[in-house]
C-alpha positions in Angstrom: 213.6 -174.7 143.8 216.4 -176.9 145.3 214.5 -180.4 147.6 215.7 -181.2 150.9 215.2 -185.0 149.1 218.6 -184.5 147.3 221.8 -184.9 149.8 222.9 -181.3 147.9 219.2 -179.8 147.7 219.0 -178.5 151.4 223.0 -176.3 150.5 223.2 -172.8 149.2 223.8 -172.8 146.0 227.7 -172.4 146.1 227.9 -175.4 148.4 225.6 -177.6 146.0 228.2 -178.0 143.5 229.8 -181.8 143.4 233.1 -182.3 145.1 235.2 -185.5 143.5 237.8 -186.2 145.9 240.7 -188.5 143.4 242.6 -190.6 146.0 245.8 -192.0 144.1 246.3 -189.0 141.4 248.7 -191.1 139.3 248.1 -191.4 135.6 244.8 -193.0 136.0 243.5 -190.7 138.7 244.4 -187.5 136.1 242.9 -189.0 133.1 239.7 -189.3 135.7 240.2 -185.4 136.5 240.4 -184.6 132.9 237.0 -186.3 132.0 235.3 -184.7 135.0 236.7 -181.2 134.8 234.0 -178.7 134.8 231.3 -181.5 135.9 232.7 -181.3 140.2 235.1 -179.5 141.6 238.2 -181.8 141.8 240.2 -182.6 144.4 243.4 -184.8 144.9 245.3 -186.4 148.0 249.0 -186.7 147.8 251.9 -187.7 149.8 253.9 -185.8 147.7 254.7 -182.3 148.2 256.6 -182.3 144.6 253.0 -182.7 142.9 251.1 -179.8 144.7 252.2 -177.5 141.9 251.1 -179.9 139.1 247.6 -180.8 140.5 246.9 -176.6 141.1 248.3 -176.2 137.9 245.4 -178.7 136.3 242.3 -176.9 138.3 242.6 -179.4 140.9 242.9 -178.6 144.6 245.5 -180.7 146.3 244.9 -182.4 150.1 248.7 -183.4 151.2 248.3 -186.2 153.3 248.7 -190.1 154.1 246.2 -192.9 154.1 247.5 -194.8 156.8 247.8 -191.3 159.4 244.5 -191.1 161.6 244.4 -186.8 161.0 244.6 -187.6 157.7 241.6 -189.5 156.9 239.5 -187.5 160.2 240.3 -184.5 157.8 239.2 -186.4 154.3 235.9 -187.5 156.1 232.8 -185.5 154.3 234.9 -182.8 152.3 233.9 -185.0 149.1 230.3 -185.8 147.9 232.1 -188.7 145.5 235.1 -190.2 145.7 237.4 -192.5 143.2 239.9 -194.6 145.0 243.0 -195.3 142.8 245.5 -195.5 145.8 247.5 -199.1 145.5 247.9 -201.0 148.8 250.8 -201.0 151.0 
């Protein structure tokens, strides 16, 4: 039986599953998804529309979006229960 003590416990059971959110999917950030395939479901932001294809095409779900746009991190915040940030600076 699932506790309310874990952050996941108090979820149905499809919800309880670990969400990775990758920030900065370069050749790092898909090394990272290919360790943690099958362990979370994997997620990626990107800029670029070009790699949509390629992350879907790895299991990953891709988030199109910028770091420095407001909507963009109002619509990042909670979808993830970890994150990995590999984004460089601007």
């Amino acid at each position: 039986m699932p506790s309310i003590q874990s952050p996941l416990g108090a979820l149905p059971a499809r919800f309880r599953r670990e969400r990775l959110l990758i920030v900065g999917c370069g050749d790092v950030g898909m090394r990272v998804a290919k360790l943690m395939k099958g362990r979370a479901r994997l997620l990626a932001l990107t800029s670029s529309a070009d790699k949509v294809a390629l992350l879907r095409g790895r299991g990953i779900t891709p988030l199109q979006g910028n770091l420095d746009r407001p909507q963009t991190l109002a619509r990042l915040a909670g979808i993830a229960t970890r994150v990995v940030h590999l984004a460089p600076p601007r």
